[in-house]
N, CA and C atoms as an extended XYZ file, in Angstrom:
513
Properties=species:S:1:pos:R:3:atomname:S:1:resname:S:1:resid:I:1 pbc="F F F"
N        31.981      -52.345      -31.518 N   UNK     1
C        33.167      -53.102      -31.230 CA  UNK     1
C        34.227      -52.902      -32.304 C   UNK     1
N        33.477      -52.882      -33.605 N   UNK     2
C        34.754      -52.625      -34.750 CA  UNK     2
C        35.019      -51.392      -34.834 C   UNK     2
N        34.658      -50.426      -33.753 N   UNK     3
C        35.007      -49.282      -34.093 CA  UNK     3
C        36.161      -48.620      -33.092 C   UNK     3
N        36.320      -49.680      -32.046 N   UNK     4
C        37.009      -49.299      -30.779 CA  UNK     4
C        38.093      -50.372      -31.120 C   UNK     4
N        38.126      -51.492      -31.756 N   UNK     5
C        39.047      -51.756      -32.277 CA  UNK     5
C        40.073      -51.190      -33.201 C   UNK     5
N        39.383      -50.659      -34.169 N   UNK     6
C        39.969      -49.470      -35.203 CA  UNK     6
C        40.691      -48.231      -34.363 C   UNK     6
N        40.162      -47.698      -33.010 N   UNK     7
C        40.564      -46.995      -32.466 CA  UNK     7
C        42.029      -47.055      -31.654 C   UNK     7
N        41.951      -48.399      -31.310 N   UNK     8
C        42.781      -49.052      -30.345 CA  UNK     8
C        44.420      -49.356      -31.849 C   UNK     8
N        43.729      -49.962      -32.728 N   UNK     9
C        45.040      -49.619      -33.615 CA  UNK     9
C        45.495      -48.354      -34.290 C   UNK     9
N        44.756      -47.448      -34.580 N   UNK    10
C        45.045      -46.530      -34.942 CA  UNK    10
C        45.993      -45.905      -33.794 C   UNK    10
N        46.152      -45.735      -32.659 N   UNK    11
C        46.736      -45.358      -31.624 CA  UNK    11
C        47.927      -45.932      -31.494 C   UNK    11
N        47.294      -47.233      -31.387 N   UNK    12
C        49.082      -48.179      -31.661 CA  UNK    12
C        49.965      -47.953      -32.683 C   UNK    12
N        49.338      -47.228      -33.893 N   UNK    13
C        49.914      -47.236      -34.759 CA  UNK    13
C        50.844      -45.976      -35.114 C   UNK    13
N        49.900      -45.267      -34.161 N   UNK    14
C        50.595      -43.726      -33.351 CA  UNK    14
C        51.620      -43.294      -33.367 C   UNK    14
N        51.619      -44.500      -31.853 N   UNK    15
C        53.169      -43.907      -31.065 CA  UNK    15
C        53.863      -45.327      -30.860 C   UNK    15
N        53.568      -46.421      -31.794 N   UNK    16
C        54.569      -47.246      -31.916 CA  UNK    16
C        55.671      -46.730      -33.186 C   UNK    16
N        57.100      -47.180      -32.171 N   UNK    17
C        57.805      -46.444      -33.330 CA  UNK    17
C        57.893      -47.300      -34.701 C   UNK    17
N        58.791      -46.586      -35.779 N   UNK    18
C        58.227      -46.658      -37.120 CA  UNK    18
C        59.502      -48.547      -37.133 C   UNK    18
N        59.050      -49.493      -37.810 N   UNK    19
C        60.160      -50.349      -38.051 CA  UNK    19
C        60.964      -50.019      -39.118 C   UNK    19
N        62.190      -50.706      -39.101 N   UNK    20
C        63.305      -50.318      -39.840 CA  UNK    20
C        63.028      -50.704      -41.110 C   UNK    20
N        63.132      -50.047      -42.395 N   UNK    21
C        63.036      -51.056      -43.547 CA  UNK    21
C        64.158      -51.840      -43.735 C   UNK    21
N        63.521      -52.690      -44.760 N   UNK    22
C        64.785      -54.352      -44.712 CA  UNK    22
C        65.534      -53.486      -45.557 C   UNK    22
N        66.648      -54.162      -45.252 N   UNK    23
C        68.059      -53.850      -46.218 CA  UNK    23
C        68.583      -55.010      -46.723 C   UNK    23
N        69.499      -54.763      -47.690 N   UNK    24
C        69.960      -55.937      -48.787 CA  UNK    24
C        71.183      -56.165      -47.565 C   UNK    24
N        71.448      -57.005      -47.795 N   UNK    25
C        72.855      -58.350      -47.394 CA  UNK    25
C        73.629      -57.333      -47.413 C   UNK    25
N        74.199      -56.840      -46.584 N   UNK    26
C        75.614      -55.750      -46.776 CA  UNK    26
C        76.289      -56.503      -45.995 C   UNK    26
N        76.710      -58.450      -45.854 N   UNK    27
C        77.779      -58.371      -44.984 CA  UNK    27
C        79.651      -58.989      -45.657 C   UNK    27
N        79.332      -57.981      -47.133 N   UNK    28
C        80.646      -58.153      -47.841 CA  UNK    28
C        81.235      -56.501      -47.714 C   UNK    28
N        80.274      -55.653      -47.062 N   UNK    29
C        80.896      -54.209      -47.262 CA  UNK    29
C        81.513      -53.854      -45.567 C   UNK    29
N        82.273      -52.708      -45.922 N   UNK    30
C        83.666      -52.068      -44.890 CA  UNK    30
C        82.652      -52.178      -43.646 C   UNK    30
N        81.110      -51.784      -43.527 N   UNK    31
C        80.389      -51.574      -42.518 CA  UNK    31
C        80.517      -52.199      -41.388 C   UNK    31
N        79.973      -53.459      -41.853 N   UNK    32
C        79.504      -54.765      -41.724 CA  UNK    32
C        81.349      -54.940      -41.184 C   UNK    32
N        82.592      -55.538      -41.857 N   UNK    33
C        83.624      -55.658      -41.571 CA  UNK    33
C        84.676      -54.900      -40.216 C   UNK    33
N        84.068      -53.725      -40.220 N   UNK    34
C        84.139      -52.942      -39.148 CA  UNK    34
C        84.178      -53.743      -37.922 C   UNK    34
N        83.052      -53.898      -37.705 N   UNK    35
C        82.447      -54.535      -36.552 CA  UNK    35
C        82.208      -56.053      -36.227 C   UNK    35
N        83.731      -56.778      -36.178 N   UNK    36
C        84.201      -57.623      -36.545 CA  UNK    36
C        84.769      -57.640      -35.274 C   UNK    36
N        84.470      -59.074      -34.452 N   UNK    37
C        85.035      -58.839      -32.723 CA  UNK    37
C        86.773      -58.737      -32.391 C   UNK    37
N        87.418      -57.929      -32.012 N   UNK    38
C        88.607      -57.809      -31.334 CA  UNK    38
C        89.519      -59.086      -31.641 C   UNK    38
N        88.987      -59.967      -31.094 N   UNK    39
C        88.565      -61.460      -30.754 CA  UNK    39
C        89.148      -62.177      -31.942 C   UNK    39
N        88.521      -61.980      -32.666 N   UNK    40
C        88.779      -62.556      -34.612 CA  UNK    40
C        90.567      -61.790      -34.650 C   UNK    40
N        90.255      -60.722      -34.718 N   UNK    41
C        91.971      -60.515      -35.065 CA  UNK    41
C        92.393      -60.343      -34.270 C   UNK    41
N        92.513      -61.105      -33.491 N   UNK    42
C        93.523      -61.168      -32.141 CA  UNK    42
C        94.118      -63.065      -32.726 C   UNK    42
N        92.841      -63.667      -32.521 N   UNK    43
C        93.237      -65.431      -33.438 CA  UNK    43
C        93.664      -64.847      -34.728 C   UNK    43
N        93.447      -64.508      -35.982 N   UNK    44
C        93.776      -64.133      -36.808 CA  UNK    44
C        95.402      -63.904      -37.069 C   UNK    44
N        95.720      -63.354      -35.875 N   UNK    45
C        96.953      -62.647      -35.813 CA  UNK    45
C        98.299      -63.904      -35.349 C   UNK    45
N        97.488      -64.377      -34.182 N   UNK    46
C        98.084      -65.446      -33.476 CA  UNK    46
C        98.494      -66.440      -34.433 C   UNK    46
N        97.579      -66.783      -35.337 N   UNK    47
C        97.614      -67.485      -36.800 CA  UNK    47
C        98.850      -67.236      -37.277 C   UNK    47
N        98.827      -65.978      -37.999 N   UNK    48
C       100.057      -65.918      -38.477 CA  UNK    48
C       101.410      -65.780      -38.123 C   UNK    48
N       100.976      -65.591      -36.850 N   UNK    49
C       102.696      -65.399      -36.294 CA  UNK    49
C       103.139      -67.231      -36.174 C   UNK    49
N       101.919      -68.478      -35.764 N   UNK    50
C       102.255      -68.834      -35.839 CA  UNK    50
C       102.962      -69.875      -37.325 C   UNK    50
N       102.533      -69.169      -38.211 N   UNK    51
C       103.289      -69.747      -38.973 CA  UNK    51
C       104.869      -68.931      -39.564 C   UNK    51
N       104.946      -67.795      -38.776 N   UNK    52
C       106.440      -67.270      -38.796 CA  UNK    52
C       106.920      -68.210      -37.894 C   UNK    52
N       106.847      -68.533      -36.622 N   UNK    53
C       107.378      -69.341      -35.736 CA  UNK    53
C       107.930      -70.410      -36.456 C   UNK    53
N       107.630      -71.446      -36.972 N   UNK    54
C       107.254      -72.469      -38.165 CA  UNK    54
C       108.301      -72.080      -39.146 C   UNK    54
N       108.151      -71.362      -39.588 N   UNK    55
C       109.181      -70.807      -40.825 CA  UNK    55
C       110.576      -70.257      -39.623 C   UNK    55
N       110.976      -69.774      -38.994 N   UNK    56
C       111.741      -69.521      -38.243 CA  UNK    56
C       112.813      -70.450      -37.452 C   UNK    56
N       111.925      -71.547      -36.814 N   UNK    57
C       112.163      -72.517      -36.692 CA  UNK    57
C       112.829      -73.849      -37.389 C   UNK    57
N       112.356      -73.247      -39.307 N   UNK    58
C       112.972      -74.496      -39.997 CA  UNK    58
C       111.698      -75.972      -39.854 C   UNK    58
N       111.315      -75.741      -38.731 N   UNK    59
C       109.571      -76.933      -38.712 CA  UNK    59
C       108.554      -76.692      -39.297 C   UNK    59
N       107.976      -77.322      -39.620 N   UNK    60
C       106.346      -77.441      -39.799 CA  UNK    60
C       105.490      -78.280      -39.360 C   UNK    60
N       106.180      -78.722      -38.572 N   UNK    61
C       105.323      -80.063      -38.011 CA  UNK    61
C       103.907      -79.656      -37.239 C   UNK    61
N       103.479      -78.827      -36.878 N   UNK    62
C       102.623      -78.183      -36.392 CA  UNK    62
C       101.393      -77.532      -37.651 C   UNK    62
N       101.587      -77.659      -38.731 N   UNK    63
C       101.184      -77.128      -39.542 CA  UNK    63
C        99.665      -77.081      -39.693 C   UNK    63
N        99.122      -78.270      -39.624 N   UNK    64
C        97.826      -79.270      -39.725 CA  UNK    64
C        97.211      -78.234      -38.283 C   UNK    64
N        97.816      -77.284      -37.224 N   UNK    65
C        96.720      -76.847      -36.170 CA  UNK    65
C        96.718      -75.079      -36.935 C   UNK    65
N        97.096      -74.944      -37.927 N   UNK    66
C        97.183      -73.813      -38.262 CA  UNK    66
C        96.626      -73.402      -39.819 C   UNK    66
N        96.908      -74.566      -40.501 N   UNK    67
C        96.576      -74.719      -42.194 CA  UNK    67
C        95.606      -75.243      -42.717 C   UNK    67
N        94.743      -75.370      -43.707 N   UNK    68
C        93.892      -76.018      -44.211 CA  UNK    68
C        94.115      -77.227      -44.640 C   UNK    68
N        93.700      -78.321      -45.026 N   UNK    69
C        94.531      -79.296      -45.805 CA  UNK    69
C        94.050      -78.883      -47.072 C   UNK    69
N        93.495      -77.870      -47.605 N   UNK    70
C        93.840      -77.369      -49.303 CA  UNK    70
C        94.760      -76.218      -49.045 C   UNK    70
N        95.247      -75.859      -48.199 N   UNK    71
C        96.451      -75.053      -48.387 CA  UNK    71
C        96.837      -74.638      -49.828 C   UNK    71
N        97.013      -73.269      -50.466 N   UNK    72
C        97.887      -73.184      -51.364 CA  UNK    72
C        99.057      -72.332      -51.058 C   UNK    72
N       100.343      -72.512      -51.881 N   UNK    73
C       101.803      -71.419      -50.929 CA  UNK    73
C       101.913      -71.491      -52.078 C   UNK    73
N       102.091      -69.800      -52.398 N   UNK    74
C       102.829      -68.809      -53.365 CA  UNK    74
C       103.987      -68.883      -53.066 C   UNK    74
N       105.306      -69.176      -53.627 N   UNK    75
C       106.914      -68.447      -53.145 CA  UNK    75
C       106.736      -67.044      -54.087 C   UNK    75
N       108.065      -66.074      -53.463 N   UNK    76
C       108.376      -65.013      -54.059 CA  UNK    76
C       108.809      -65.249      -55.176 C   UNK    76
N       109.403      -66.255      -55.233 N   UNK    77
C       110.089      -66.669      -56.853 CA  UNK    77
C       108.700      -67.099      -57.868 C   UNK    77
N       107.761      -67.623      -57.210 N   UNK    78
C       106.413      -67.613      -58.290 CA  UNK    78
C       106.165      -69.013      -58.116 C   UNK    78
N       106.472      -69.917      -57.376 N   UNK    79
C       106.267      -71.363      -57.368 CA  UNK    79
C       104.826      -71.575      -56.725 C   UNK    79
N       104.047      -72.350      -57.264 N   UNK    80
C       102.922      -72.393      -56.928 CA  UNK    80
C       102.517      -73.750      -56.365 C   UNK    80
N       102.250      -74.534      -54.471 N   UNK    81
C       101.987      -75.605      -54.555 CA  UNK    81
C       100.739      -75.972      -54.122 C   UNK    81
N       100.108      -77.242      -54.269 N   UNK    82
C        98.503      -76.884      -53.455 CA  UNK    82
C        98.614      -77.775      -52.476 C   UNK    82
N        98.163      -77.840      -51.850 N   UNK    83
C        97.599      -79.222      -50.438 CA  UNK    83
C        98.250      -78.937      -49.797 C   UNK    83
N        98.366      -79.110      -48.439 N   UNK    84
C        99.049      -79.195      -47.447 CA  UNK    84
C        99.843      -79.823      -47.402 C   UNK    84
N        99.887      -81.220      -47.790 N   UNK    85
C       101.019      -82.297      -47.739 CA  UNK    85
C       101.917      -81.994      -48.805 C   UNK    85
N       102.017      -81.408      -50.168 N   UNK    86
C       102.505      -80.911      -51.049 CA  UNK    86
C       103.489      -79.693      -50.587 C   UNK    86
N       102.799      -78.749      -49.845 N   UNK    87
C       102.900      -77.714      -49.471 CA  UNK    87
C       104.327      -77.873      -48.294 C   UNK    87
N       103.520      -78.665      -47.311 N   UNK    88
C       104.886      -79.153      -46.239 CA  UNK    88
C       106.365      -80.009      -47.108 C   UNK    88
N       106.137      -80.730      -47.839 N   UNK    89
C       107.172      -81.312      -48.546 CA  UNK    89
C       108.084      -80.697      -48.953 C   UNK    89
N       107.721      -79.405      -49.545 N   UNK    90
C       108.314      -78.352      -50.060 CA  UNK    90
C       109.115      -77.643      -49.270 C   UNK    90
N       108.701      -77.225      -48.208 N   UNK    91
C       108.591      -76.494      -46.896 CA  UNK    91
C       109.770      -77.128      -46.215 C   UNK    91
N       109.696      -77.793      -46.303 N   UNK    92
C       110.594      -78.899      -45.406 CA  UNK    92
C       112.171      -78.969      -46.308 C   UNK    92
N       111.877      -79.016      -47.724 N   UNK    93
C       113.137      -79.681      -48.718 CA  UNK    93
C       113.634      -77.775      -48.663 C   UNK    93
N       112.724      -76.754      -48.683 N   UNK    94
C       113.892      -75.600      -48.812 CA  UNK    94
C       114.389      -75.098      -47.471 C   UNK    94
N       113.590      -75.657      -46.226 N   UNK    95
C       114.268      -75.419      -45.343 CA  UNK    95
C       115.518      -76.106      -44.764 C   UNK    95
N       115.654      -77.151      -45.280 N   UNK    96
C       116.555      -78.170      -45.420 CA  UNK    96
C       118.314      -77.546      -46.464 C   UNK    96
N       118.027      -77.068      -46.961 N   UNK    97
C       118.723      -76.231      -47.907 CA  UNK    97
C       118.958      -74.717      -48.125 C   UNK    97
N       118.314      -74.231      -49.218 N   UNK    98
C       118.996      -72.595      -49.262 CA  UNK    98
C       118.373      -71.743      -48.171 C   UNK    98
N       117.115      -72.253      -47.449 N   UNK    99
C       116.433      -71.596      -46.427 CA  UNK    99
C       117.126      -71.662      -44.764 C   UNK    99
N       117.650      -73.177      -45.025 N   UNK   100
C       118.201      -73.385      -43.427 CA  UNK   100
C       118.618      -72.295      -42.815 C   UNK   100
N       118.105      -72.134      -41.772 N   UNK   101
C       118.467      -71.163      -40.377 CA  UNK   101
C       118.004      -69.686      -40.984 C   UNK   101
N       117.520      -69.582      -41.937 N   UNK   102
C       116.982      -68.279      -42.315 CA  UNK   102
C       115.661      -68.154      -41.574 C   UNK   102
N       115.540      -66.219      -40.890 N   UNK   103
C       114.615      -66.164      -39.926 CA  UNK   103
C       113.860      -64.931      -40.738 C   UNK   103
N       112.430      -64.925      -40.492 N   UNK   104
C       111.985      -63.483      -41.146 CA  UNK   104
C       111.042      -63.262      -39.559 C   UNK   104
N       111.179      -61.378      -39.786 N   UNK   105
C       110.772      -60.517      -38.433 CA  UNK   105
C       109.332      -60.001      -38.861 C   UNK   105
N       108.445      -60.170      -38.435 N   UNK   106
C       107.374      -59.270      -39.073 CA  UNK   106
C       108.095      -57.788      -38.872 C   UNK   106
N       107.276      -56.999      -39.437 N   UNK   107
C       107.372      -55.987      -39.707 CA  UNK   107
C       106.300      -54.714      -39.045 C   UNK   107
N       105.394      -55.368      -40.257 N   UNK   108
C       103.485      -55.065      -39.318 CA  UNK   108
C       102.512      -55.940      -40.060 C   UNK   108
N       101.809      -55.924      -39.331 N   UNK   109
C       100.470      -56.651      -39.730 CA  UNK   109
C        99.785      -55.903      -40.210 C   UNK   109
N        98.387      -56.358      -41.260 N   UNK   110
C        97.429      -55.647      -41.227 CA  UNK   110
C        96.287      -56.836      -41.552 C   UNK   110
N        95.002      -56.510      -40.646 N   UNK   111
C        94.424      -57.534      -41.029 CA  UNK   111
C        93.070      -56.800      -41.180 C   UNK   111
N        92.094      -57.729      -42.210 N   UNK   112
C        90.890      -57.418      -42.703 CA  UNK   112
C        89.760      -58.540      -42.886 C   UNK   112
N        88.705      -58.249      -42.590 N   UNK   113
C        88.002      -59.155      -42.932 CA  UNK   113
C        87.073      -59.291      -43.845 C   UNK   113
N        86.961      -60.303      -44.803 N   UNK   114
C        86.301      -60.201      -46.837 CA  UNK   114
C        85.082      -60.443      -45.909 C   UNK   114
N        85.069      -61.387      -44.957 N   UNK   115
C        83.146      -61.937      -44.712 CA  UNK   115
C        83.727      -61.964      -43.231 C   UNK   115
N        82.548      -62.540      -42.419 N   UNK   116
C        82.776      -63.259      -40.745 CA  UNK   116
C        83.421      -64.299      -40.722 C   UNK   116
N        83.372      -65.109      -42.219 N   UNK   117
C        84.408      -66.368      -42.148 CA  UNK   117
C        85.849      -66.520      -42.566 C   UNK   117
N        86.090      -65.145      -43.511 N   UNK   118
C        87.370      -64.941      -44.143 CA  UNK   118
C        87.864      -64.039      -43.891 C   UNK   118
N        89.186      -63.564      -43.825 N   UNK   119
C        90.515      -62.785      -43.149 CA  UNK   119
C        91.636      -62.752      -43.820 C   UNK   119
N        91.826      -61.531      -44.375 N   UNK   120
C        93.049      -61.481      -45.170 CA  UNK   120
C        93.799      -60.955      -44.332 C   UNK   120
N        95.103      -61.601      -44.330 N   UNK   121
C        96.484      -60.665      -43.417 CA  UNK   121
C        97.256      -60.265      -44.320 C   UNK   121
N        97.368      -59.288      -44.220 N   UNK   122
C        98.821      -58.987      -45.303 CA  UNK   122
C       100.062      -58.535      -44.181 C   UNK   122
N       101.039      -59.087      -44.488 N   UNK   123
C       102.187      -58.940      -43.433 CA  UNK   123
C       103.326      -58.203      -44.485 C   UNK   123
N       104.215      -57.569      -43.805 N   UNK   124
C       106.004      -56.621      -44.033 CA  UNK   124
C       106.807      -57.059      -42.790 C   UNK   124
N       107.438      -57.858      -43.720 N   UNK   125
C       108.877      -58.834      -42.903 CA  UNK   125
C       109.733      -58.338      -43.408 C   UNK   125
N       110.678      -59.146      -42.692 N   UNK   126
C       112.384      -58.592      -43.403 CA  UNK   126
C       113.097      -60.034      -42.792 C   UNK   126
N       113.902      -60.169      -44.132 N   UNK   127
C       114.367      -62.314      -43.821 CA  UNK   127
C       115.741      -61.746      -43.320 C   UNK   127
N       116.653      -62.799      -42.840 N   UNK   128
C       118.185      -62.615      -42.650 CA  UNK   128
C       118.717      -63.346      -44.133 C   UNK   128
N       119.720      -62.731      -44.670 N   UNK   129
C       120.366      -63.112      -45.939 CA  UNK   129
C       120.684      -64.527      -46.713 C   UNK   129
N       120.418      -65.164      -47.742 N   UNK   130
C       120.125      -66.095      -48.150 CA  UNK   130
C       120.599      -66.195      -49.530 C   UNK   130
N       120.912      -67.239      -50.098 N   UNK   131
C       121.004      -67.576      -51.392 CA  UNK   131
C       120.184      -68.090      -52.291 C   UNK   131
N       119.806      -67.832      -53.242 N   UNK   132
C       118.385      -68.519      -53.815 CA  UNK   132
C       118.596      -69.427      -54.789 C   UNK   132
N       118.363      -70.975      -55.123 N   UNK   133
C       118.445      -71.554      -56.245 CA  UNK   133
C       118.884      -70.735      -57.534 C   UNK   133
N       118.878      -70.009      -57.545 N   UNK   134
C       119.450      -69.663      -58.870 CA  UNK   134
C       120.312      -68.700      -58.961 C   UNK   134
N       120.699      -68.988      -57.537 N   UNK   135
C       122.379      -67.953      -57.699 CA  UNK   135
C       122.278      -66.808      -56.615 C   UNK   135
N       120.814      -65.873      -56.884 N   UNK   136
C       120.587      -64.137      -56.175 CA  UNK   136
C       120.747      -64.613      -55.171 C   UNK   136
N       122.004      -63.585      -54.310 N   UNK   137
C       122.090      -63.516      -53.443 CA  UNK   137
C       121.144      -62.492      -52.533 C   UNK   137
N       119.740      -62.654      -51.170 N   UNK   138
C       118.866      -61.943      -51.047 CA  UNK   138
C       119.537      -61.083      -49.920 C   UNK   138
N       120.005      -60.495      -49.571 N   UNK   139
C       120.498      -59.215      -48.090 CA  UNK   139
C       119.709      -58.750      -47.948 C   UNK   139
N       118.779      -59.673      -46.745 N   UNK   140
C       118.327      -58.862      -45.734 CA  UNK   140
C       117.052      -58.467      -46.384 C   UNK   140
N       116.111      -59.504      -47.297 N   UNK   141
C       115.261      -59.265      -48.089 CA  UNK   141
C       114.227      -58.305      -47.063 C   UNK   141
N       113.306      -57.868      -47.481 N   UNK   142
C       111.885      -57.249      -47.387 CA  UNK   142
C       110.905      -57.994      -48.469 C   UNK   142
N       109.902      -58.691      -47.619 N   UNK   143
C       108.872      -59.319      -48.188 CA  UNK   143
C       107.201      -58.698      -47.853 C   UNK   143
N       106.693      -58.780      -48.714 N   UNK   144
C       105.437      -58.782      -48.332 CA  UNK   144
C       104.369      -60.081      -48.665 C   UNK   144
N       103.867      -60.594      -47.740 N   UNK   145
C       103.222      -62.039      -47.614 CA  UNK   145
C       101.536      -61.724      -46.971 C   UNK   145
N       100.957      -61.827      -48.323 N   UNK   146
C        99.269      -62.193      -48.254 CA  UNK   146
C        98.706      -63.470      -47.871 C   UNK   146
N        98.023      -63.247      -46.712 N   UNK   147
C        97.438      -64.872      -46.356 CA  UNK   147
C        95.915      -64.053      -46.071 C   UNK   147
N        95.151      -65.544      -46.875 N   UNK   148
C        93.935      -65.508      -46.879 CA  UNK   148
C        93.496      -66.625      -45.695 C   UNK   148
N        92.514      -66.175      -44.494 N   UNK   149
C        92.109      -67.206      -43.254 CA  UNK   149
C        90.758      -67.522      -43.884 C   UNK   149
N        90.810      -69.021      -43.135 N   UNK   150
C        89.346      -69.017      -43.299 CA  UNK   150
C        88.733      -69.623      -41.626 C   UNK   150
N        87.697      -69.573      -41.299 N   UNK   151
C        87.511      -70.155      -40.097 CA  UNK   151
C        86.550      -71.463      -40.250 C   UNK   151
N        87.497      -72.480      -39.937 N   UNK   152
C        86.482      -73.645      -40.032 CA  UNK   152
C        86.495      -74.449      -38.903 C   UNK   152
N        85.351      -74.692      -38.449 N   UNK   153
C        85.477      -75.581      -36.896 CA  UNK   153
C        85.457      -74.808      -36.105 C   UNK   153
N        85.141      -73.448      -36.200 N   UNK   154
C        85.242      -72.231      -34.999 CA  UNK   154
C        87.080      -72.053      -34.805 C   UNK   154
N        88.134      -72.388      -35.508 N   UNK   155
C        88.962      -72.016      -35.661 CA  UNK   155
C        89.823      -71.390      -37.027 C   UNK   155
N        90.323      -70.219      -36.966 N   UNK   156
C        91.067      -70.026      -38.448 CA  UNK   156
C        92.300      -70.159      -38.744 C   UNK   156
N        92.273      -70.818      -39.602 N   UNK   157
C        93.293      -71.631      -40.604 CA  UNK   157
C        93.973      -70.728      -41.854 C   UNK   157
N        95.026      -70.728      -41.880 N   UNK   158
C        95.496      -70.287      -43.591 CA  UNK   158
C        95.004      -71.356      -44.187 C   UNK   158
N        94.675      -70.947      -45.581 N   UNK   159
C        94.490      -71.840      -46.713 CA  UNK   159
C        95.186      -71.265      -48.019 C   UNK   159
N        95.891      -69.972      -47.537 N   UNK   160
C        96.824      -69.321      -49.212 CA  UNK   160
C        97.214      -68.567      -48.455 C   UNK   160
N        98.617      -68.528      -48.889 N   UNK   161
C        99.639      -67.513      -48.851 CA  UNK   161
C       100.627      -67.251      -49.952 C   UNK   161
N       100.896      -65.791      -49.955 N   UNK   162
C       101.805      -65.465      -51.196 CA  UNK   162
C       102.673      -64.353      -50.730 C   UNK   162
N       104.071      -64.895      -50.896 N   UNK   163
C       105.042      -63.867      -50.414 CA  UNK   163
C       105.390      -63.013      -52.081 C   UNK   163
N       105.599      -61.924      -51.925 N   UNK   164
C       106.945      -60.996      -52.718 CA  UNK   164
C       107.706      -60.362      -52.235 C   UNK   164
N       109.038      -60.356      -53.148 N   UNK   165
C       110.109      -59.632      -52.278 CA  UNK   165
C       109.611      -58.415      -52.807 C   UNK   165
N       110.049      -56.932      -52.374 N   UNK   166
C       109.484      -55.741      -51.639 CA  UNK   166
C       111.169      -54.907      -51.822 C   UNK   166
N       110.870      -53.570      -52.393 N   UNK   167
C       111.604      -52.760      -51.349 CA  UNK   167
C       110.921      -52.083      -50.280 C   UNK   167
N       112.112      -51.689      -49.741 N   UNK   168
C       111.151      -50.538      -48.145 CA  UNK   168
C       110.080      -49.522      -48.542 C   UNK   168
N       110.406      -49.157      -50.060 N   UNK   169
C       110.130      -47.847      -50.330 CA  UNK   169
C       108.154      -48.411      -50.999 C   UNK   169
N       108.032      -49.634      -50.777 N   UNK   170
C       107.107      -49.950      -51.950 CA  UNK   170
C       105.862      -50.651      -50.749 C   UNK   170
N       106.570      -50.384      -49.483 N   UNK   171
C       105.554      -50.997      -48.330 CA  UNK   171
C       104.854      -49.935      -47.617 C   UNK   171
């Protein structure tokens, strides 16, 4: 009996095919990121346009279906605010002022994903002309604006963004 057993695995052991060896955690590398559903940056994308809409608009009232409430916003000028409610206050007082009726166009997108839960967009806009607190007059700036997503609740949210102004030649 122990010998027809021995037989019976040895056979199995045959022409069953070989299993895969384990591999380490690769789901921070390009591989793994690759193959990242359509799906993700399609919301991803939707994300950020809607917060051009938002900025375009001069509103934010919508902010809270799009933002984290730790939100952080980089300006091009280097101003750094955190929270969401911080963040909108701000948002609100420069659109109110040197921002009013100023519109920015994307340009292009590009989006990536660090993990399955995080999404960097990096966007190339171009604003309509503006004056800045401290005098520079901007014509027709070119920006480039990094937002980091995260997905929480099965939806993704900005939680950081950072604009710089840009020439054409540097995008």
């Amino acid at each position: 009996m122990k010998s027809l057993r021995a037989i019976v695995l040895a056979v199995t052991l045959a022409i069953a095919p070989p299993l895969p060896w384990p591999q380490s955690d690769t789901s921070h590398t390009s591989a793994k990121v690759a193959a990242q559903p359509v799906d993700d940056q399609t919301q991803v994308r939707q994300v950020v346009e809607e917060f051009y809409k938002a900025f375009n608009s001069d509103r934010f009232d919508r902010a809270v279906e799009f933002t984290t409430d730790d939100w952080n916003h980089i300006t091009p000028l280097g101003s750094r605010t955190r929270g969401r409610t911080a963040v909108l206050q701000q948002l609100t007082q420069v659109h109110k002022t040197f921002l009013k009726g100023v519109t920015e166009t994307i340009e292009e997108i590009d989006i990536r994903f660090a993990t399955p839960e995080v999404a960097v967009a990096t966007v190339a806009s171009r604003a309509t002309s503006f004056t800045t607190p401290d005098g520079v007059r901007r014509e027709n700036p070119h920006q480039i604006r990094t937002f980091v997503l995260t997905r929480r609740n099965g939806r993704w949210l900005i939680m950081q963004d950072h604009a710089t102004y840009t020439t054409p030649a540097a995008r």
